[in-house]
DRENDO-1510 file (C-alpha; in Angstrom, 1 decimal, always signed):
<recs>
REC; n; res; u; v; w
REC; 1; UNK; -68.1; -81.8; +118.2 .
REC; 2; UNK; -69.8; -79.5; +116.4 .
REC; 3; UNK; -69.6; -76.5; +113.2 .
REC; 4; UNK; -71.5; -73.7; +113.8 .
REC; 5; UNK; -71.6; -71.0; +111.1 .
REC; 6; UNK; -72.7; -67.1; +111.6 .
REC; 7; UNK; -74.5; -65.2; +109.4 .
REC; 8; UNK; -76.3; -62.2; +109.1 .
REC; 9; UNK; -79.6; -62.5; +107.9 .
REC; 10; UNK; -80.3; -58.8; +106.4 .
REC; 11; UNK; -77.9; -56.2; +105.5 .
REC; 12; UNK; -75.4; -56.6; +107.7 .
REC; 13; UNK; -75.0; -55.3; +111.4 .
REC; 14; UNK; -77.2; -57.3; +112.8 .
REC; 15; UNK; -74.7; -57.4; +115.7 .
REC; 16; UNK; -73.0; -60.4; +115.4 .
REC; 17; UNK; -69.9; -59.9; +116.9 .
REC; 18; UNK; -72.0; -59.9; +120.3 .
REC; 19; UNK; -73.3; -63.7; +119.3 .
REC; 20; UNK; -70.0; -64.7; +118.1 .
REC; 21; UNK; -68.5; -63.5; +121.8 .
REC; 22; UNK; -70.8; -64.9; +123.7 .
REC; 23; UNK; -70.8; -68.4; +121.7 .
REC; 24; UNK; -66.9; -68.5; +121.8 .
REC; 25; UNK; -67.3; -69.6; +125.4 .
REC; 26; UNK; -67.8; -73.4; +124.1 .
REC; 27; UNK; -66.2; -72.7; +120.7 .
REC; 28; UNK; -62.3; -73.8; +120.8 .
REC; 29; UNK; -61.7; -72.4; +117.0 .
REC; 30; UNK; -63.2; -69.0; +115.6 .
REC; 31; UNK; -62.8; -68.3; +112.3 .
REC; 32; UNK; -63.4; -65.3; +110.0 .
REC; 33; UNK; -64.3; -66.8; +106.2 .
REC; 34; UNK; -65.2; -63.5; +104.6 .
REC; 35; UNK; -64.9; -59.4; +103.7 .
REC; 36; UNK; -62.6; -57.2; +105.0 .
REC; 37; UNK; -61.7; -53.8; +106.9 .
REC; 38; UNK; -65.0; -53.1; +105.8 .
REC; 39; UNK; -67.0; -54.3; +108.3 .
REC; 40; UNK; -67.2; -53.6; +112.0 .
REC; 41; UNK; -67.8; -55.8; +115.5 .
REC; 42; UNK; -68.5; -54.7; +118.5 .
REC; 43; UNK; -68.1; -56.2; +121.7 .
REC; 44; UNK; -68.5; -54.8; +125.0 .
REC; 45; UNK; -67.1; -56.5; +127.9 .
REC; 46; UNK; -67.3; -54.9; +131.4 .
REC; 47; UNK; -68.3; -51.6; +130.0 .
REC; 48; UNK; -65.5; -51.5; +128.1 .
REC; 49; UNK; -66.1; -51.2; +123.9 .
REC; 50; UNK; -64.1; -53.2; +121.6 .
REC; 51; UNK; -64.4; -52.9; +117.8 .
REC; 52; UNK; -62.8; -55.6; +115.3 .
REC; 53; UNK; -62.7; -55.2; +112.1 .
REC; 54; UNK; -60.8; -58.5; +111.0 .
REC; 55; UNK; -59.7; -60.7; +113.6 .
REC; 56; UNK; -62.3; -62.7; +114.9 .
REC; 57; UNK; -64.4; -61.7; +118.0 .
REC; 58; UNK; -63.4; -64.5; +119.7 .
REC; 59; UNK; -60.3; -63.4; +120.1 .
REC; 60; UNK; -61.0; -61.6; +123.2 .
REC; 61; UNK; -61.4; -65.2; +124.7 .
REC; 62; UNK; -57.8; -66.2; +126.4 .
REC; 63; UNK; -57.1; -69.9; +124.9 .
REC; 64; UNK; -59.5; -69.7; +121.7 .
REC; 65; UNK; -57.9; -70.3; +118.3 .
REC; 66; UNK; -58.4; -67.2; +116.4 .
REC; 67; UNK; -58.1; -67.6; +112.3 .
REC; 68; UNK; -58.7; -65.4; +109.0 .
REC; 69; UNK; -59.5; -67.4; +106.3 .
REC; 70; UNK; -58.4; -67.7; +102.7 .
REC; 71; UNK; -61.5; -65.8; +101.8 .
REC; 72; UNK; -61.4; -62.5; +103.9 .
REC; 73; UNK; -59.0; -59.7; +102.0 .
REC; 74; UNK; -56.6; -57.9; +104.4 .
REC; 75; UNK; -55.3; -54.6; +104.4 .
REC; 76; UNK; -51.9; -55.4; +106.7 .
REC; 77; UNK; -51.8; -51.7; +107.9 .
REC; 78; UNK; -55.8; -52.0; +109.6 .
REC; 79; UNK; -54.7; -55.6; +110.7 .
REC; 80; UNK; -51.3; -55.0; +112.6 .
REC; 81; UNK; -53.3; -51.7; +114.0 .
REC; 82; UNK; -55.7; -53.9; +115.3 .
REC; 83; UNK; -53.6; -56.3; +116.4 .
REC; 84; UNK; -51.7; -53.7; +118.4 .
REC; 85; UNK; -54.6; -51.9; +119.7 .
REC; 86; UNK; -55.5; -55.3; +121.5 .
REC; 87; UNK; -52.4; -55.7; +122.8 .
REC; 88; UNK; -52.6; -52.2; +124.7 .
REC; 89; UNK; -55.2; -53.6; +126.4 .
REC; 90; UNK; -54.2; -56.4; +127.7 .
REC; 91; UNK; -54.9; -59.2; +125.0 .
REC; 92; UNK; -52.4; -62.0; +124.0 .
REC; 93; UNK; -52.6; -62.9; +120.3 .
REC; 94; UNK; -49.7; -64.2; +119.6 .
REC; 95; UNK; -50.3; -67.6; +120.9 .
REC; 96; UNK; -54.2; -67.1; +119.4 .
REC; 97; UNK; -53.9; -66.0; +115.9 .
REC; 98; UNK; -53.4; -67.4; +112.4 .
REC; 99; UNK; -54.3; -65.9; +108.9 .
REC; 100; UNK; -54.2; -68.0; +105.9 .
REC; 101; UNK; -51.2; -67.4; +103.5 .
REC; 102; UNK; -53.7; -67.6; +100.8 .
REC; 103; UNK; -56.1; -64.6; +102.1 .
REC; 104; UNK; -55.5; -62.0; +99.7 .
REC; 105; UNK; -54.0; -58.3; +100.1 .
REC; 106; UNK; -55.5; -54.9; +99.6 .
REC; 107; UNK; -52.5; -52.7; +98.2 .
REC; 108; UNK; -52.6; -48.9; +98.1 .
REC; 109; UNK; -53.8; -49.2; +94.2 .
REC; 110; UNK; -56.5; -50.9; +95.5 .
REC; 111; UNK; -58.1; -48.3; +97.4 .
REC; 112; UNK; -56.8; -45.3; +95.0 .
REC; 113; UNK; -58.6; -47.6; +92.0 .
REC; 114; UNK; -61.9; -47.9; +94.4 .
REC; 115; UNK; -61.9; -44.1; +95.3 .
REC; 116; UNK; -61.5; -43.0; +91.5 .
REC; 117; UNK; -64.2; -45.0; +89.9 .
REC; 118; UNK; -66.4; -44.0; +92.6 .
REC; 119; UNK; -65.9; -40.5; +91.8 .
REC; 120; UNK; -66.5; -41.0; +88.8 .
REC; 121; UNK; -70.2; -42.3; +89.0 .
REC; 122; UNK; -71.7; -39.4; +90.3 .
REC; 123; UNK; -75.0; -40.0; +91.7 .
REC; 124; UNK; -75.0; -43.8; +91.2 .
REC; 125; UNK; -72.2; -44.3; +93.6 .
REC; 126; UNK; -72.9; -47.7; +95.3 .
REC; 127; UNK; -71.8; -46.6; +98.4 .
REC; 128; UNK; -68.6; -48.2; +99.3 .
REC; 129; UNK; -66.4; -47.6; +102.5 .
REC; 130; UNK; -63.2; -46.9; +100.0 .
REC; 131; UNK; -61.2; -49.3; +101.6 .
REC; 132; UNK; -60.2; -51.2; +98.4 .
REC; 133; UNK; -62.6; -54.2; +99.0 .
REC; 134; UNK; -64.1; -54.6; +95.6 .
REC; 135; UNK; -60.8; -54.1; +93.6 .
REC; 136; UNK; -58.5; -56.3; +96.0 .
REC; 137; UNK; -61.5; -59.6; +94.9 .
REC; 138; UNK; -61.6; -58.2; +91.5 .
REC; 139; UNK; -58.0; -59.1; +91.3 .
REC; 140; UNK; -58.2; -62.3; +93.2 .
REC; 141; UNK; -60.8; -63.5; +90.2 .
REC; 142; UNK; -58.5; -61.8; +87.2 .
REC; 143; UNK; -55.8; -64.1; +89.0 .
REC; 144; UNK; -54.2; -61.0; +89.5 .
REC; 145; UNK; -54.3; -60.6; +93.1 .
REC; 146; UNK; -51.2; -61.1; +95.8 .
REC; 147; UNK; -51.2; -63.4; +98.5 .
REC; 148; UNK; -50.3; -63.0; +102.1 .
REC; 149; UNK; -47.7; -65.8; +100.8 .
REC; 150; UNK; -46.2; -63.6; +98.6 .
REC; 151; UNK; -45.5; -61.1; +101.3 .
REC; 152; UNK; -42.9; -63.6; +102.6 .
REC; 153; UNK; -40.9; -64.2; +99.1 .
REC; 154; UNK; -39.9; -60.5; +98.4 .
REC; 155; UNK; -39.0; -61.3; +95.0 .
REC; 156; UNK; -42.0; -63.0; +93.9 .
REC; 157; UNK; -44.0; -59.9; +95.3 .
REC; 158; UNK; -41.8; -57.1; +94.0 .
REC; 159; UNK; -42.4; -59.3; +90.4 .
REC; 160; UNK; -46.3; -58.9; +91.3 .
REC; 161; UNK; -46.1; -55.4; +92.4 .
REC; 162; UNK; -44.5; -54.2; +89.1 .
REC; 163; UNK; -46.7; -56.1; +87.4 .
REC; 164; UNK; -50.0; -54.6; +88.3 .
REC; 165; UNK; -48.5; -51.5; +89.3 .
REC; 166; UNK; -48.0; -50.7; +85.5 .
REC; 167; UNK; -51.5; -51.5; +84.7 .
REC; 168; UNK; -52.7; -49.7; +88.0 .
REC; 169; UNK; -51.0; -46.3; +86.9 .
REC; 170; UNK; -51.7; -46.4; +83.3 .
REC; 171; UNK; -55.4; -46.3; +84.3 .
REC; 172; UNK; -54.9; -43.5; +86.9 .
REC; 173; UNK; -53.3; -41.4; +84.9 .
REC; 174; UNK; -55.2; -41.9; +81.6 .
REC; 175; UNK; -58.5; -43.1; +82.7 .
REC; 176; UNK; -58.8; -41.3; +86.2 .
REC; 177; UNK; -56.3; -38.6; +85.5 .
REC; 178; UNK; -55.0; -39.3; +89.1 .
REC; 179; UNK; -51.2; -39.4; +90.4 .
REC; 180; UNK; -49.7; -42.8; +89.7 .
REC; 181; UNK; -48.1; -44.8; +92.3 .
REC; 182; UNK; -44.4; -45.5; +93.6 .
REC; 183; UNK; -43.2; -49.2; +93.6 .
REC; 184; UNK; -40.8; -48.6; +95.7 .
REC; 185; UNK; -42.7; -46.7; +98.4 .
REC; 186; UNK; -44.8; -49.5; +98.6 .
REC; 187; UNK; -42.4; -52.5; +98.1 .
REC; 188; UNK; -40.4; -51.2; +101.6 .
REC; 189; UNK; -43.8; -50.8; +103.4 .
REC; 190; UNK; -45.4; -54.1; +102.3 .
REC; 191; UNK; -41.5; -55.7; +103.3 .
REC; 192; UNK; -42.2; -54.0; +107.2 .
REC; 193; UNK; -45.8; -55.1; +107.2 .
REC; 194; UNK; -44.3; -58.7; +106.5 .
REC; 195; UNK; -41.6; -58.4; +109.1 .
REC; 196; UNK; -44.3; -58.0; +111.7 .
REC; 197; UNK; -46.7; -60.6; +110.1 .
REC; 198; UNK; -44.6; -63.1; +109.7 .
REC; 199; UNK; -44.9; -65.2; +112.5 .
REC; 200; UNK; -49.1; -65.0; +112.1 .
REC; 201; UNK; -49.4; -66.6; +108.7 .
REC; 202; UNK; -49.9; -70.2; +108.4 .
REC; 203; UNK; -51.4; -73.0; +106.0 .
REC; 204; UNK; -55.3; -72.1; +107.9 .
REC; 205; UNK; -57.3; -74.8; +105.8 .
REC; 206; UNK; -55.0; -77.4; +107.2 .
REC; 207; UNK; -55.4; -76.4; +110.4 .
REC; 208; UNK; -59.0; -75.7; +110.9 .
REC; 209; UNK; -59.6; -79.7; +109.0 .
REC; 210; UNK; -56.9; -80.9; +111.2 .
REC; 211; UNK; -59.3; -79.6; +114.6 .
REC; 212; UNK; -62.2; -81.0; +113.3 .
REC; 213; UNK; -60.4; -84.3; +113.0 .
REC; 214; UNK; -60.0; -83.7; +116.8 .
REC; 215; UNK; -63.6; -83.3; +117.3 .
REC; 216; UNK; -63.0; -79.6; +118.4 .
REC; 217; UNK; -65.8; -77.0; +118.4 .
REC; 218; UNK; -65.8; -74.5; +115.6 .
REC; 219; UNK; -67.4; -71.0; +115.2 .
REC; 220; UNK; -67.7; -69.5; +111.6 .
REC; 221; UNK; -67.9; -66.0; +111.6 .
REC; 222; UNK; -68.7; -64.1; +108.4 .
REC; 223; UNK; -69.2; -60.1; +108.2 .
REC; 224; UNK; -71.9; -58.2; +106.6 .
REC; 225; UNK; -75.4; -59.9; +105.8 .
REC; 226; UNK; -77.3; -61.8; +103.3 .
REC; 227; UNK; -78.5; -58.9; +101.0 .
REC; 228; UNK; -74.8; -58.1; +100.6 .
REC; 229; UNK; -73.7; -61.1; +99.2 .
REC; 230; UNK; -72.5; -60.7; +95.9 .
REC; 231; UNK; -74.6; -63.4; +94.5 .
REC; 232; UNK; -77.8; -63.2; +96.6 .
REC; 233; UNK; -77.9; -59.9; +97.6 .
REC; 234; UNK; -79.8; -56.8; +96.2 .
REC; 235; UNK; -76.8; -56.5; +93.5 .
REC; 236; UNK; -74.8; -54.0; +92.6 .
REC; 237; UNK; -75.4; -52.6; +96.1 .
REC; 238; UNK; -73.6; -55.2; +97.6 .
REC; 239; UNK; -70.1; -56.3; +98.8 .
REC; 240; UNK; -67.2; -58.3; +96.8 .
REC; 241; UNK; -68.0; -61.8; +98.7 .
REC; 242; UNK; -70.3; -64.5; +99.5 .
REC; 243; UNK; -71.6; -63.1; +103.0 .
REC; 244; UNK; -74.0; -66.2; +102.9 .
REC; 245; UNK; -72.9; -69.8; +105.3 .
REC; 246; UNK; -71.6; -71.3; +102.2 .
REC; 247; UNK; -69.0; -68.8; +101.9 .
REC; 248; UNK; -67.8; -70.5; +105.2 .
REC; 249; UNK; -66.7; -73.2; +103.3 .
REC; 250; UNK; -64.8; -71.7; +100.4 .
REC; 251; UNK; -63.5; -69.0; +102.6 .
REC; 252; UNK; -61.9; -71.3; +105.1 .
REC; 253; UNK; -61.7; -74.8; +103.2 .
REC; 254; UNK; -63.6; -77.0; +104.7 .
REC; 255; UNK; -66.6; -79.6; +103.4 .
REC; 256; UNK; -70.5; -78.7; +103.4 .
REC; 257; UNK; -70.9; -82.3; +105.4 .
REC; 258; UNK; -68.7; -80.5; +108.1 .
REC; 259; UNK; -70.9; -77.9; +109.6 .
REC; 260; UNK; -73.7; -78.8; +111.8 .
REC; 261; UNK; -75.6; -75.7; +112.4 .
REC; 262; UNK; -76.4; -72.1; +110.9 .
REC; 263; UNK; -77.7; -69.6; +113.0 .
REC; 264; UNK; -78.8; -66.7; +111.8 .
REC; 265; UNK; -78.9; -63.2; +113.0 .
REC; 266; UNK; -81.6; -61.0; +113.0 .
REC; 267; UNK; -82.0; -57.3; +114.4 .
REC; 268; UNK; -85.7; -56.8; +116.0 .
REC; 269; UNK; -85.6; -54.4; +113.4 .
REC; 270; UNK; -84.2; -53.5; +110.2 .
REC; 271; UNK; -80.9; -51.5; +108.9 .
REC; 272; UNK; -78.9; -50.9; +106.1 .
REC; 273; UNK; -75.7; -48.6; +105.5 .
REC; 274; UNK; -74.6; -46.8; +102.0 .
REC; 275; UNK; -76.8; -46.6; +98.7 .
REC; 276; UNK; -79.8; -49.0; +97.2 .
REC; 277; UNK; -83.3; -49.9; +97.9 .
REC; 278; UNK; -84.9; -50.5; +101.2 .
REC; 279; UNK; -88.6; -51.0; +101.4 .
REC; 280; UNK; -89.5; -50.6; +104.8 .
REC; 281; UNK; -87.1; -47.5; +105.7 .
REC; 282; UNK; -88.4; -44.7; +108.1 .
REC; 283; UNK; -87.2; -41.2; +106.9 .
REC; 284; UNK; -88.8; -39.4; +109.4 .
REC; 285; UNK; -88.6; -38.9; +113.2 .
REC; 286; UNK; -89.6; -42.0; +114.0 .
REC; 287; UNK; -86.6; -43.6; +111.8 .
REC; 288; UNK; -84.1; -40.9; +113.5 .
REC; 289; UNK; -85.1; -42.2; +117.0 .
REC; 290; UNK; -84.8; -45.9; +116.0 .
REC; 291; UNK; -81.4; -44.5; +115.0 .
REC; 292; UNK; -81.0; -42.4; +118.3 .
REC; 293; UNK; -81.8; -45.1; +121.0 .
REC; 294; UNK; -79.5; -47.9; +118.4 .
REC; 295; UNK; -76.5; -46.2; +118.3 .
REC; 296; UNK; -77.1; -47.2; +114.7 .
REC; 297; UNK; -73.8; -45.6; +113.0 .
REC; 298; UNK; -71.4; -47.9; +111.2 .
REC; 299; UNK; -68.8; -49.7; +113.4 .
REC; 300; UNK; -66.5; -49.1; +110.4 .
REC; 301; UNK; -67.6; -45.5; +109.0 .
REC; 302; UNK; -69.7; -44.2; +111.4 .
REC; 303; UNK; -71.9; -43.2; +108.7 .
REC; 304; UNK; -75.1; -43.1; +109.9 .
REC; 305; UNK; -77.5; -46.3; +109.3 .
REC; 306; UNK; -80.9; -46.3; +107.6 .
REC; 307; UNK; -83.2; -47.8; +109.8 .
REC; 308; UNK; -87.0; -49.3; +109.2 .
REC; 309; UNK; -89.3; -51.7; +110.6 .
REC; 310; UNK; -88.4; -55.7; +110.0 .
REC; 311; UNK; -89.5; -57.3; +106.9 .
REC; 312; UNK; -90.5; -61.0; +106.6 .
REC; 313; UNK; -89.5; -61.2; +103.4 .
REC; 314; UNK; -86.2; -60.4; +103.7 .
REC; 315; UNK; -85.7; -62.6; +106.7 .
REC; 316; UNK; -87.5; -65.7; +104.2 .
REC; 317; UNK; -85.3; -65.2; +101.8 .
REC; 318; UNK; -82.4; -65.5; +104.2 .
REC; 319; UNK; -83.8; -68.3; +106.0 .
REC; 320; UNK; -84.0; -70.2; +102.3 .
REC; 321; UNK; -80.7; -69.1; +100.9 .
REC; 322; UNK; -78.3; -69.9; +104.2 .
REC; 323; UNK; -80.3; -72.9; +105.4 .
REC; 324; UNK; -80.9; -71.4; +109.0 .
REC; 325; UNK; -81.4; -73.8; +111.6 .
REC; 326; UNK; -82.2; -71.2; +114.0 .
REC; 327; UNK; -82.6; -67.3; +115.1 .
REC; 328; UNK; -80.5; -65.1; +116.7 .
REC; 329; UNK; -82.5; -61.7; +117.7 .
REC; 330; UNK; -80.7; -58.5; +118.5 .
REC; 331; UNK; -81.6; -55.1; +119.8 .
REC; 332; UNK; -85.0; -56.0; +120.7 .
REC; 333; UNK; -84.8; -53.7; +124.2 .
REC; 334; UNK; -84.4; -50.6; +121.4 .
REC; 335; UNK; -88.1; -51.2; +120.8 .
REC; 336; UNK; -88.8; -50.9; +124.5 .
REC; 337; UNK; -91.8; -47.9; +124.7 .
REC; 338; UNK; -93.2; -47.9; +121.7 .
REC; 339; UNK; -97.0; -48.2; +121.3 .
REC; 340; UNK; -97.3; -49.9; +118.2 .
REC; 341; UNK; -94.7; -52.4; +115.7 .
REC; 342; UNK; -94.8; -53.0; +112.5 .
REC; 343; UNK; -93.5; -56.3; +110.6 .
REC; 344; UNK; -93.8; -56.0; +106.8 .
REC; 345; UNK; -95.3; -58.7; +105.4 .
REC; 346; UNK; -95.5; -58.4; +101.3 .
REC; 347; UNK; -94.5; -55.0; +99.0 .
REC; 348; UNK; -97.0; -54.5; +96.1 .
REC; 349; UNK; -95.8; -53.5; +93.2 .
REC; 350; UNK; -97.9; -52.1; +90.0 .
REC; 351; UNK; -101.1; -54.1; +91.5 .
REC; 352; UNK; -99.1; -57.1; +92.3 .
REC; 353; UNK; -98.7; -58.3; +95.7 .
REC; 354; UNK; -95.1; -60.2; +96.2 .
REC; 355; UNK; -94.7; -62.3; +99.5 .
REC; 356; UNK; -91.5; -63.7; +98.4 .
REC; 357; UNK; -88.6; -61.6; +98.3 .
REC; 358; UNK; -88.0; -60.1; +94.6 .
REC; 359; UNK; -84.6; -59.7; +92.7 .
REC; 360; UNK; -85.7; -56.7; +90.4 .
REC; 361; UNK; -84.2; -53.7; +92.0 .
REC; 362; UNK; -86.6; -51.9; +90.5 .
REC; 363; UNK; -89.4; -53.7; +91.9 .
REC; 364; UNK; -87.7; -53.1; +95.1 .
REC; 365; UNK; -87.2; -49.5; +94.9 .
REC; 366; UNK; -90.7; -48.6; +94.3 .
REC; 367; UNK; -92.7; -51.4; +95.9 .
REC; 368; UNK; -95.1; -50.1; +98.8 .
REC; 369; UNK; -94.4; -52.5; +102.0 .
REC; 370; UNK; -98.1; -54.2; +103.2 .
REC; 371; UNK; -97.6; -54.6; +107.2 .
REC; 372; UNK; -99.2; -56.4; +110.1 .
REC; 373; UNK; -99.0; -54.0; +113.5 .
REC; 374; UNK; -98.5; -55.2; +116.6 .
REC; 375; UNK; -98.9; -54.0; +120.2 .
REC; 376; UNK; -95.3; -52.6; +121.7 .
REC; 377; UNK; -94.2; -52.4; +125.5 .
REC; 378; UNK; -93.8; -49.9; +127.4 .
REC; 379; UNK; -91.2; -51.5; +130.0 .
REC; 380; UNK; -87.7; -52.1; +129.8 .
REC; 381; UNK; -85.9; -55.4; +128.8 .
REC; 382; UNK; -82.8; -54.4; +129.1 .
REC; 383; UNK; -80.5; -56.9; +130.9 .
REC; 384; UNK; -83.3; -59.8; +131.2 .
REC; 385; UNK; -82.3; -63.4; +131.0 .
REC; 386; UNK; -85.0; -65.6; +131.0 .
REC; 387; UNK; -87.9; -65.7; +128.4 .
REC; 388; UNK; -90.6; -65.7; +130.7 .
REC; 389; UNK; -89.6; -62.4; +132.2 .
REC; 390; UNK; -89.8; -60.5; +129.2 .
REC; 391; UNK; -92.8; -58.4; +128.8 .
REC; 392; UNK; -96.3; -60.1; +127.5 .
REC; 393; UNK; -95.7; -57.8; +124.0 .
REC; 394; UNK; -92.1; -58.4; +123.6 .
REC; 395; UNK; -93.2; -62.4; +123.9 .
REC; 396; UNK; -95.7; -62.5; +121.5 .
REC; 397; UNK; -93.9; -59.9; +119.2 .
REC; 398; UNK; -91.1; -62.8; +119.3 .
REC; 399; UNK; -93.6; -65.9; +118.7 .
REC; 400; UNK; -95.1; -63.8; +115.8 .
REC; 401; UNK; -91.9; -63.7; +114.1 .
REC; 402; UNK; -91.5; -67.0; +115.0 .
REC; 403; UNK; -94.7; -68.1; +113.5 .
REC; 404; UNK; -94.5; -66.3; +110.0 .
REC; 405; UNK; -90.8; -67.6; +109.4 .
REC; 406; UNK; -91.4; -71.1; +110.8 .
REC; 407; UNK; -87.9; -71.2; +112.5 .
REC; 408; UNK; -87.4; -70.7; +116.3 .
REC; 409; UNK; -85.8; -68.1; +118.0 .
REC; 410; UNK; -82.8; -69.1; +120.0 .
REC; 411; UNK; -81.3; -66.5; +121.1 .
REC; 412; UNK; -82.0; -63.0; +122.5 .
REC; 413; UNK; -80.0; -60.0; +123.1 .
REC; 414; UNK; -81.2; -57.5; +125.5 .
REC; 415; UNK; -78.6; -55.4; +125.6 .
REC; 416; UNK; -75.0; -54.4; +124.4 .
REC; 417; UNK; -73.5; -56.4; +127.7 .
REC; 418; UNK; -71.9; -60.0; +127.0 .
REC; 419; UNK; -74.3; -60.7; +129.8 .
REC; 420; UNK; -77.4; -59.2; +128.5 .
REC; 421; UNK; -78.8; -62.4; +126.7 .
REC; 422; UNK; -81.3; -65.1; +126.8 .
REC; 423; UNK; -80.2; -68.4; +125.6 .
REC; 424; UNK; -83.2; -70.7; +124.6 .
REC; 425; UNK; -80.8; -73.0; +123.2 .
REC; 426; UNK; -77.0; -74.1; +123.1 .
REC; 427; UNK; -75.6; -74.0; +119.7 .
REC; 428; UNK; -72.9; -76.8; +120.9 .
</recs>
């Protein structure tokens, strides 16, 4: 038996839902702890794409028990068209998939709330997908929020609906001069989404504890990164929950002593979507062709990611915070052909030199990153599964990281393929 946790160890999209796939083979639970529609997974199976935005990766697994914790927020609209966009093709959930009665909802005045304020901060937007994230876990900490519970007692959520809805609309219309909301409109389509969730939503904490009691294998997934968590992250530009592995055990209920292993995933370079600093981005052509040969646009958005080189310090500070036991790397055949790498080793900053990650925003949007350059490779790794036929740079590009973080590297993706992966070591 063993707990393995997910995490991503920079800004997110570090392509976890690959890992998570490919891990669910030994996995017999999969569980979401964290975030929302927000954030994107993408999976491709026999050259066929599949993006998830909530339900955990493993579900494309026949026979793996699929669950969204108490800590992810759910919009029941993106869920159900998720759920039904599986089931065109060809995936059975209904035997597969739980979600916690005690995961919160996004209503419609969540988003309508998010969009408004964000409007109204001009160039200091933070950059968020709109999708009522922030405003759904502000509610959940006011003690304001409603439960996927609720959903089944219509008159305890009609009572809550009213309840917010006349605070909701007096800010609208007073603060945000906006159109106010109907109760009505969305008490009958919160009743239909319950109709057709019904059947999915279960006491989860109970029943994750309950499989480790059987010794069963369990895979926590979390979206986003590290520098998005709301505590550890490079705040305000960050998401509404802890993205870090401790989230895993407030967003599904289970003990610290429980999990085993925390493996964290790294992209063979660097990303980030939506506003705030980012020391080692490329703005020029070299950054656009990263980009290019990535496919690096949001999963969720499609905005269009930042991209840079990697940066130790990040990666340090993401080692320290999660407790990584080992490496995941990602994408490292989009730096097939280049002539030179760089890893960024230290930013200085007003004639200091920082080697440890800094919280001052400031400090991080105007440091100047100090690299270390490497020799690239010119030939392809795409598709290779063994270590020892990777190319002689890609190797000691790996061992270098290796090296400077003091963790290993147990994993390699070289490619978008569930095939296209070198395992140096079984996570269970």
């Amino acid at each position: 038996m063993s707990t393995v946790v997910i995490v991503g160890t920079q800004w997110g999209d570090e392509g976890k839902g690959k890992i998570v796939d490919v891990l669910t083979e030994k996995a017999d639970v999969v569980a979401r702890y964290q975030g929302g529609n927000n954030a994107g997974h993408t999976v491709v199976i026999n050259n066929e794409k599949y993006i998830l935005h909530l339900i955990p990766s493993g579900i494309l697994h026949k026979g793996k028990k699929c669950i969204i914790g108490n800590g992810v927020v759910i919009d029941p609209a993106a869920l159900l068209a998720e759920m039904d966009g599986l089931k065109e093709k060809g995936i059975n959930i209904d035997h597969n998939l739980l979600v916690s009665k005690n995961a919160h909802v996004i209503m419609p005045y969540h988003m309508a709330i998010e969009k408004e304020n964000e409007n109204k901060k001009g160039n200091k937007k933070i950059g968020t997908t709109g999708r009522g994230i922030g405003p759904s876990y502000a509610d959940k900490i006011a003690r304001n929020g409603i439960r996927m519970m609720d959903l089944l007692s219509p008159e305890v959520f009609r009572e809550k609906l009213s309840s917010n809805l006349s605070m909701v609309n007096f800010l609208l219309e007073n603060l945000y001069k906006a159109a106010p909301l109907n109760a009505d409109e969305i008490y009958n389509q919160y009743m239909h989404y319950a109709d057709r969730l019904a059947n999915y939503i279960a006491d989860t904490d109970a029943i994750i504890n309950n499989e480790l009691d059987m010794k069963k294998n369990i895979l926590c997934e979390g979206a986003q990164g590290t520098l998005l968590d709301i505590d550890h992250g490079t705040y305000p530009f960050v998401t509404s929950s802890n993205t870090i592995a401790g989230g895993a055990c407030t967003g599904l209920g289970i003990g610290p002593t429980k999990i085993n292993k925390v493996l964290g995933i790294v992209k063979a370079y660097t990303t980030r979507v939506g506003e705030g600093p980012f020391p080692t981005e490329l703005k020029d052509e070299l950054g656009e062709t990263i980009r290019r040969k990535g496919g690096e646009f949001g999963a969720t958005t499609g905005r269009p990611r930042r991209c840079g080189w990697l940066d130790v310090l990040i990666l340090k500070h993401a080692i320290r915070i999660n407790g990584l036991t080992g490496l995941a790397l990602t994408k490292l055949d989009i730096l097939d052909g280049f002539d030179t790498l760089k890893i960024c080793v230290g930013y200085k900053y007003k004639g200091t030199l920082y080697e440890d990650f800094p919280k001052e925003m400031e400090v991080l949007a105007n440091c100047e990153p100090v690299y270390v350059k490497v020799k690239g490779w010119k030939e392809s790794t795409v598709g290779i599964k063994e270590f020892d036929k990777l190319p002689d740079n890609a190797k000691k590009y790996i061992k270098k990281i290796e090296k400077m973080l003091k963790t290993k590297v147990q994993i390699i993706s070289t490619g978008q393929k569930r095939d296209e992966i070198i395992i140096l070591k079984e996570q269970f």
